[in-house]
N, C-alpha and C positions, 0 to 999 in steps of 0.2 A: 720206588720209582724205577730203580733198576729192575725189577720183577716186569714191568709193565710194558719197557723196553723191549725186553727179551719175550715178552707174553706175544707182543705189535709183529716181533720179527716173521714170522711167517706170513703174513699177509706181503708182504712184498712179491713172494713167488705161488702165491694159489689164486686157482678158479674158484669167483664167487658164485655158489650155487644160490638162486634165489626163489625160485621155483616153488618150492616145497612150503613155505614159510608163506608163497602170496596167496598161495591156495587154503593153508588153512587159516588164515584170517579173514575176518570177516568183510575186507577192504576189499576183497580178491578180486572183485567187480569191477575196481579202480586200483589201477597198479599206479603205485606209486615211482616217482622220478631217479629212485635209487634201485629198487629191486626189480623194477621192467627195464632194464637199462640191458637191450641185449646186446649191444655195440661191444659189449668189453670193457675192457678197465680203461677210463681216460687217458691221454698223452698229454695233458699239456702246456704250457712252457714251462720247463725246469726253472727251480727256484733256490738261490744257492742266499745261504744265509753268510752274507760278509762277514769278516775277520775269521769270526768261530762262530759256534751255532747260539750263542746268546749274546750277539750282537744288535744292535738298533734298529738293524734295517732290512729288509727282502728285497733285494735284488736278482733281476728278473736276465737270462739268457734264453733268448728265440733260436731253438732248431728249426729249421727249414733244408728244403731241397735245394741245392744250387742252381738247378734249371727251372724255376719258377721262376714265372715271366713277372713283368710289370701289372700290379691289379687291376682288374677292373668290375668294376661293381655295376647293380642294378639286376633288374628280373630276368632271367634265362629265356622265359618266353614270356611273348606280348599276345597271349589268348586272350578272348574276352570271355567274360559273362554275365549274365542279367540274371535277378532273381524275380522266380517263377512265381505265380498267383499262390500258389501252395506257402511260403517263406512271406506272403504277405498277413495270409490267413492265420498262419505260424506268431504273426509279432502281434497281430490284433489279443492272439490269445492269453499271452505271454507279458501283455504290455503292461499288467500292473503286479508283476513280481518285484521283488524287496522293497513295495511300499507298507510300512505297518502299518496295523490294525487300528484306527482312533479309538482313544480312551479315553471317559467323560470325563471332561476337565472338572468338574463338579464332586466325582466323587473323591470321598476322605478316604487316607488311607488306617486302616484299626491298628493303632501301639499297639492291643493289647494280643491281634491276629497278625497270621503269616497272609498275606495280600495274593490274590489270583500273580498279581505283574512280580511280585518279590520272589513265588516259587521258582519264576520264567530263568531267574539266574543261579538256580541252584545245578543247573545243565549248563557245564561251560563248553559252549560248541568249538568245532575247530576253526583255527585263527585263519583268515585271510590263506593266507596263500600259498596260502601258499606255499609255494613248495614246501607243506609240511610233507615230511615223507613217511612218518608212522609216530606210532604214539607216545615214542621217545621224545620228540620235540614238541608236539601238539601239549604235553601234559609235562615237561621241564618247568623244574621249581627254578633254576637256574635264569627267568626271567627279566626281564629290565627292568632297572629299581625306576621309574618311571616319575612319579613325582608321588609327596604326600597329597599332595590335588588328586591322585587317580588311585589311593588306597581306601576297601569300602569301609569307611568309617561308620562303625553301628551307635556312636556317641554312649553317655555314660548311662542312659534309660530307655525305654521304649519309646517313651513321647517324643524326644529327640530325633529317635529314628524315622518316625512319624513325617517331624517337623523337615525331614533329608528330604523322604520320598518325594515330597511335595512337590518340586522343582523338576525332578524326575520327571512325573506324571504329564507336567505341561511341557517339557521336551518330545514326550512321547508321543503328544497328542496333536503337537504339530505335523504340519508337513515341512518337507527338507526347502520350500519354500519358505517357510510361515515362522523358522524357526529364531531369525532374528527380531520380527515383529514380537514374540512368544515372549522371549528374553526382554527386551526393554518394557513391554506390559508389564512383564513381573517387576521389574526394577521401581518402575512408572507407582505402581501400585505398593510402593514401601515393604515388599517380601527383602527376607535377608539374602543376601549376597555373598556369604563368607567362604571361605577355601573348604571347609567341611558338609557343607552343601554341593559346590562344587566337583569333589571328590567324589560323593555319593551319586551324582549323575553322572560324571564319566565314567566310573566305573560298572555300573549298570548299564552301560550303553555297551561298553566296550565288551561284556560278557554274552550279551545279545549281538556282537557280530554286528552294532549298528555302527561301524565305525566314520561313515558321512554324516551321520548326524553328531555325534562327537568331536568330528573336526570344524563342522558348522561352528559348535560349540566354544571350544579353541580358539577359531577366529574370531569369533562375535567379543573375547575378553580380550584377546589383544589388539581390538579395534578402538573397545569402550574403555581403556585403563581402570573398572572398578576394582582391580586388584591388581597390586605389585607384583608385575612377573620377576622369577628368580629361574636360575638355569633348568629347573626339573621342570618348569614349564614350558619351557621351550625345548627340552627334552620330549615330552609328552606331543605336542605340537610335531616335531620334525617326527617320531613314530607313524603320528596318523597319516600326515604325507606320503610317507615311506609306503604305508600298508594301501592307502587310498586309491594313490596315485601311482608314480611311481619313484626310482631312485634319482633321475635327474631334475624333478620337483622339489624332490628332499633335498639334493644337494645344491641348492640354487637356496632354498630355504635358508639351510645351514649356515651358507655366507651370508645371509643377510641379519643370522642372530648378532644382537650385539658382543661383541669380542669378551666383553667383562661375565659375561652368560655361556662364553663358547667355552666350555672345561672340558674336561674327560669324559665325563657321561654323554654328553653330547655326540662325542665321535663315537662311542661306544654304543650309542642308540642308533647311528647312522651305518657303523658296522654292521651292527645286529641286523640292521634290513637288506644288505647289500648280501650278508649270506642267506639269506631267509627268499634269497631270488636266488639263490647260485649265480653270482656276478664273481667270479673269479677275481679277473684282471681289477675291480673296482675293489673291491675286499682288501686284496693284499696292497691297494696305492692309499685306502684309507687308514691301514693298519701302519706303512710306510711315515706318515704324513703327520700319523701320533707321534709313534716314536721320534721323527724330525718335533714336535714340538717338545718333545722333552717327558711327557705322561709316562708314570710306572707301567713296565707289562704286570698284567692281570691275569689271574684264571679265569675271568669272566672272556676278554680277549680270547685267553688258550682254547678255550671251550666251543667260543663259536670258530676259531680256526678246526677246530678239531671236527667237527660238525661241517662246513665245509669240506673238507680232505676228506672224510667219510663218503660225501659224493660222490665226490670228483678228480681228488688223486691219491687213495690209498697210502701210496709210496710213501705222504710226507708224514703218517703221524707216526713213525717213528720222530722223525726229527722235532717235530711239537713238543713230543715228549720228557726228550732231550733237555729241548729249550728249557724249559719247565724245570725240569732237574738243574742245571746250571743257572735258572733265579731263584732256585729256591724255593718255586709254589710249590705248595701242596696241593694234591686232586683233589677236588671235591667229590660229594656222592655222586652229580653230572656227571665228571670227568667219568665216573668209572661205568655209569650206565652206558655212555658215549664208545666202550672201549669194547662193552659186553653185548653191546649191539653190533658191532663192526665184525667180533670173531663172530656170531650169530649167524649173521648174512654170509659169511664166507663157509658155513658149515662146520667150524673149528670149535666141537663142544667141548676139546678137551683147553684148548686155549680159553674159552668162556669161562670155564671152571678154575683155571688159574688166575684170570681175571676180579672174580669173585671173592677167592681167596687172598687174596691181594688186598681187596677191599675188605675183608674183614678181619684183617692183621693188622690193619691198620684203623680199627676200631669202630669203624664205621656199619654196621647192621643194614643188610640191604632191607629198603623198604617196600611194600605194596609194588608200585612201578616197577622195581626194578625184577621183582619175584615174579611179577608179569611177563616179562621181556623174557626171563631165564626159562618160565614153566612154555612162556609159546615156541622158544626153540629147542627144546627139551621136545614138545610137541611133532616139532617140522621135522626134526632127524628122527622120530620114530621110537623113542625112549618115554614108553608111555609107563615103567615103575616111577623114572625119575620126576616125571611131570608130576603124577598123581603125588606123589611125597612134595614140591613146592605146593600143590595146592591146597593139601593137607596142613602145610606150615603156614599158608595163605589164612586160611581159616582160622587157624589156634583153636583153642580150646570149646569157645561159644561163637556161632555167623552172626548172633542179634549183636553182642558185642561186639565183635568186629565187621559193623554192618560196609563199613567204605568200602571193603573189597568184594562187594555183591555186585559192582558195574564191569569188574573184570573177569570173576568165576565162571558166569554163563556164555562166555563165546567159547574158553577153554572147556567145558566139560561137554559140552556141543562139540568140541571140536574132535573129541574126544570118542565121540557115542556117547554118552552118560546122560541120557534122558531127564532119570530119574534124579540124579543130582540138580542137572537143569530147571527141575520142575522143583524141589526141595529149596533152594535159591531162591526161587520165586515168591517162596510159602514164604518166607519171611518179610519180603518187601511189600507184597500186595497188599498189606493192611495200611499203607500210608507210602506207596511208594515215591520217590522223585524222578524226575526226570531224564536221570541219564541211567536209573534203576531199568525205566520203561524202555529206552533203547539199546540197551545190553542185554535185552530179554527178547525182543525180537530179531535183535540179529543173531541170538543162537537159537531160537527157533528157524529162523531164517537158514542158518547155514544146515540144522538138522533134516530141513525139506518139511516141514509142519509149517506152511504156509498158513492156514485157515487158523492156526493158534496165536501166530505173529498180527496177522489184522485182526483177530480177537481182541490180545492185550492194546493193540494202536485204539480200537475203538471203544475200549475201556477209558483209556489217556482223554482222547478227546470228549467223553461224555464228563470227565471228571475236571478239567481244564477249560476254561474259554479261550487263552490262546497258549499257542503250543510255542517252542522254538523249530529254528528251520533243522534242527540235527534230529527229532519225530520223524520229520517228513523224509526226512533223506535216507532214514536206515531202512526205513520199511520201502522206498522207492530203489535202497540199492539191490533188497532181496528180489525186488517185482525184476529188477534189469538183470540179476545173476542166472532168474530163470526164464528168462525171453517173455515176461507177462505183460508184452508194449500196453495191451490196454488197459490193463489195471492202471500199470503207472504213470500212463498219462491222464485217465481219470483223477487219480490224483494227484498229479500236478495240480490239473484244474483246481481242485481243492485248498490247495496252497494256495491259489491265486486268491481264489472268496476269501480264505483265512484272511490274508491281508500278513502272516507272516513275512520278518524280514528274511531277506535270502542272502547267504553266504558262500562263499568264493565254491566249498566242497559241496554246496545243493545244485549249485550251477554244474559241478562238475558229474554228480548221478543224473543228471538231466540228460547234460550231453551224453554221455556213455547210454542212455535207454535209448535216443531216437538212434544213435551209430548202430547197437547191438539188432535195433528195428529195422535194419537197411537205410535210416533215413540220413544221410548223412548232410543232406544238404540243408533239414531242420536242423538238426543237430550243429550247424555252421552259422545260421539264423540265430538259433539261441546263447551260444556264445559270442555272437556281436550285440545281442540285449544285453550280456551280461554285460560285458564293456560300457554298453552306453546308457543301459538303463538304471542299473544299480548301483554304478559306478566304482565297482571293487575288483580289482584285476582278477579274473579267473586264474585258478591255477595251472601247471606247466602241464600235466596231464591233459587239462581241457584241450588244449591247442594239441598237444602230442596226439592224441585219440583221434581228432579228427583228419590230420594231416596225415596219417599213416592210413587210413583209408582212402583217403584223394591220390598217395603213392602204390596203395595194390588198384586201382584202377589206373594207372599211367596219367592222371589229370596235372599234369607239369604247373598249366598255372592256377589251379587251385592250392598246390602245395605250394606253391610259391607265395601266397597269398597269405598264407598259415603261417610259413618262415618270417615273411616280414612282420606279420602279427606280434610273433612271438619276440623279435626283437624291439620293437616299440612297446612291448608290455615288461620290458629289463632281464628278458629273459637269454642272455646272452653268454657263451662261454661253454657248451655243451656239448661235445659230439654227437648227442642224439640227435639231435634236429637237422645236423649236417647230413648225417646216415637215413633217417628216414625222406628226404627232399631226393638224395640220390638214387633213392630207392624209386621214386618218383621217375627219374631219369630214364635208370634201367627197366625198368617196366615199358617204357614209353620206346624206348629200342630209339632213341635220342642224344643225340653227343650233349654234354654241357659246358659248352664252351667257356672260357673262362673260370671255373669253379676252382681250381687251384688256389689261384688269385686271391678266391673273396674268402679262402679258407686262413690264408696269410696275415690278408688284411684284419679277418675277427680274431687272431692270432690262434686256431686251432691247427692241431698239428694232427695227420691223420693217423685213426687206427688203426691194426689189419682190417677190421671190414670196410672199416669205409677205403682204408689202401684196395682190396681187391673191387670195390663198388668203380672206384673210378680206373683200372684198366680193363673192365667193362666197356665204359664209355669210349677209353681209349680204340678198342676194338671195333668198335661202333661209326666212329670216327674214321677208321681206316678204311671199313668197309663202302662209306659214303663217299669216300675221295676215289677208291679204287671204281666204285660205280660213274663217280663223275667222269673218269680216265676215258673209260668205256665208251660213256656217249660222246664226249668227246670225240675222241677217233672215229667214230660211226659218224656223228657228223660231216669230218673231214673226206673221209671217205666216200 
């Protein structure tokens, strides 16, 4: 631990280069909340751990300016605006995205075959929201122990499994209306009921990204008491809230669990969502609020603080670490992914290397994921011996045997130039590939510029597939947006529509990014208020960021304002960028902002140099207006 310490200490005083690393991933089309973060490193509110630093509690001291006046909140400006026939024509088109596909209640599912809907989840798309920022969190084993209700149980033969799907299929086959009627049918009609059924349909919901139909779910059992709820259920329950909706649903939730049910996991699943938004201020009051109850700290805890501060204030995982060492946890393999991603992002390959070694002193063998993360920033600083030897170690000895790591090889050796390996990769999966085989395959075609070989394998997928998941549509829709192909990819869009595919928080987010990158910003505004209100799954912080930083290089004050307030009614609260991109809004507009101190006080952000030099900008701007009022003045009098 003390190696880990000392590994963290340089991050305190370096520039995170991010740059290099967002370019060669194949995400680069969609910068993610950590690495497009050009504001700088966060400021904010220092957080001093009482007595010593493994003490019970976070206590929080606000820096401020002395001369910061009394708040005042509300819109900067009171522009209007109406949406144009075009954002009309825009929602008609759009209007039945994340409704799936009906699937005949009638058919059986074969014990003895793998089922069209059973392959759908061998692709586990990315989660909600949300703010996932790269594939450290999107693919962390370090997950919420959720309930045995939400683990996929394959029972102890095939016919069993059979006898799961079943309930499955008529979840599926409803609509997110129909879905309570669906449920008591089946009840009505003496089908079982048990937690292993159960199980096996949330879980298959929740890998399909269908997570309102899931929470439908949820609610429909603790309406109808067929089953004894126990805390992992309502664990599970306050989750879907969390991801659905958002954290003041989940925490209104949360009080309402019965006290004998509210444990540890509970605040710990409530945690987990509050970082999974970057809610700072709410994070460390829910983390406060444990510790006031009395619950062990945890490396589950350590982990998702550490994932937070990774965001948002660097400075503290030192102290995390600390902490950690003075309870006595031990890192896990997270822990140490979480540490080899943070030197990563900072360009500190010789610190990631210490990192590593670290983890493997301590007995631990980095795995798949983690040999992913080491060979991509091996990749971004330009160390293509080192890279080529992890991917070497990737592979071991035979690819058929070590087939799992075929979903990661081809964006790397694409990324790379390596064609021929690209294509070598391939020859092993095409005889039975999966799903997230076929989306690892066109986004390093994709990134290689072999456009026509990427829609090639997509329309292999689809003749081979009746229905696809929405992470098909979105890799091949991020390559159409990486190269300005507006109309491919809104062709297929369309096509998602007819699919009847469900849609997820990151397909909403390649959508928006094609009509911005199209000029169109004002669809691209359209379809992130469908997402909201059609799919009902909060878009992620990107979506909102993407389009509000264009509303700011056009000076449109109250369209960015419009985004900000967005962005805060979706939990997304706590972040200097948002404050930085609206001002930008400002200074472009050659617009004083009056009051902005204030509301910066009040969200307890404290500024950084740019946004510090953003607002005597404004200041400037200000002065110039008063001195012009001076002017006419006088002329008047005069």
């Amino acid at each position: 631990m003390l190696a880990l310490r000392r590994a963290s200490n340089p991050i305190r005083g370096q520039l995170y280069h991010r740059g290099a690393f967002r370019a060669f991933y194949a995400k680069s089309g969609i910068p993610n909340t950590c690495s497009d973060d050009v504001v700088g490193i966060h400021m904010p509110i220092q957080v001093i751990f009482g007595r010593c630093i493994s003490s019970e509690r976070l206590y929080f001291k606000t820096s401020v300016h002395q001369n910061f006046s009394l708040p005042r909140r509300g819109l900067s400006s009171q522009a209007d605006s109406t949406n144009s026939q075009e954002e009309t024509d825009l929602d008609d088109e759009f209007s039945d995205l994340g409704t799936p596909i009906p699937v005949d209640a009638t058919e059986e599912g074969n014990p003895g075959e793998k089922s069209e809907m059973e392959s759908i989840s061998e692709l586990e798309p990315f989660d909600n929201d949300d703010f996932k920022e790269n594939s450290l969190e999107s693919s962390s084993p370090n997950k919420l122990e959720l309930s045995d209700t939400e683990t996929d149980t394959t029972g102890e033969d095939t016919l069993k499994k059979g006898n799961l799907f079943k309930l499955f299929k008529v979840v599926l086959a409803a609509t997110s209306r129909s879905i309570r009627i669906a449920l008591d049918k089946w009840v009505e009609e003496g089908n079982p009921l048990d937690r292993n059924v159960i199980s096996y349909t949330l879980a298959q919901l929740r890998r399909r990204s269908m997570l309102v139909k899931a929470l439908q779910v949820r609610k429909w059992l603790e309406a109808n008491n067929h089953i004894e709820l126990d805390e992992r259920d309502y664990c599970s329950h306050l989750d879907l809230i969390g991801k659905v909706h958002n954290l003041q649903r989940a925490e209104k939730y949360l009080d309402s669990i019965p006290e004998s049910c509210r444990g540890e996991i509970v605040y710990r699943t409530f945690l987990a969502n509050c970082v999974a938004v970057g809610n700072l201020k709410k994070t460390e009051e829910v983390y406060n609020r444990m510790r006031d109850l009395g619950f062990p700290l945890s490396v589950f805890v350590c982990n998702q603080l550490l994932l937070l501060y990774k965001r948002l204030d660097k400075k503290k995982i030192a102290d995390i670490l600390l902490l950690m060492e003075n309870e006595n946890l031990k890192p896990t393999a997270f822990t140490y992914r979480i540490l080899i991603d943070i030197k990563g992002q900072s360009n500190d390959i010789a610190g990631m290397e210490q990192v590593v070694e670290a983890m493997e002193d301590e007995g631990l063998e980095p795995d798949t994921q983690t040999l992913t993360m080491v060979g991509k920033y091996y990749i971004s600083g330009g160390l293509k011996e080192k890279a080529e030897a992890v991917l070497k170690k990737m592979e071991g000895g035979n690819l058929k045997e070590n087939r799992w790591v075929c979903t990661s090889l081809p964006q790397m050796y694409a990324s790379l130039g390596k064609i021929d390996d690209v294509e070598r990769v391939w020859e092993v999966c095409q005889s039975n590939p999966r799903f997230e085989e076929y989306a690892a395959v066109i986004e390093a075609y994709g990134l290689l510029g072999r456009i026509p070989d990427a829609e090639a394998i997509f329309e292999k997928m689809v003749k081979t597939h009746k229905l696809l998941p929405s992470r098909c549509y979105s890799t091949l829709l991020e390559v159409y947006s990486r190269y300005k192909l507006f109309t491919k990819g809104k062709d297929l869009a369309k096509r998602m529509v007819t699919s009847g595919c469900n849609i997820d928080g990151f397909t909403w987010n390649v959508l928006v990014k094609l009509y911005v990158d199209a000029g169109e910003v004002e669809k691209a505004d359209t379809i992130l208020h469908m997402a909201c209100e059609n799919s009902k799954v909060s878009p992620m912080f990107m979506s909102y960021i993407t389009i509000m930083d264009r509303y700011a290089d056009r000076g449109d004050i109250h369209n960015a304002e419009k985004i900000f307030q967005s962005l805060k009614q979706a939990g997304y609260e706590g972040r200097s960028r948002q404050y930085h991109t609206l001002l930008k809004a400002y200074v472009n507009a050659k617009t004083p902002a009056y009051g902005f101190r204030e509301r910066m006080i009040v969200d307890k952000i404290f500024p950084n140099s740019a946004i510090a030099a953003q607002l005597v900008q404004l200041e400037n701007f200000k002065k110039k207006l008063h001195l012009l009022y001076s002017i006419e003045l006088i002329q008047e009098i005069w």
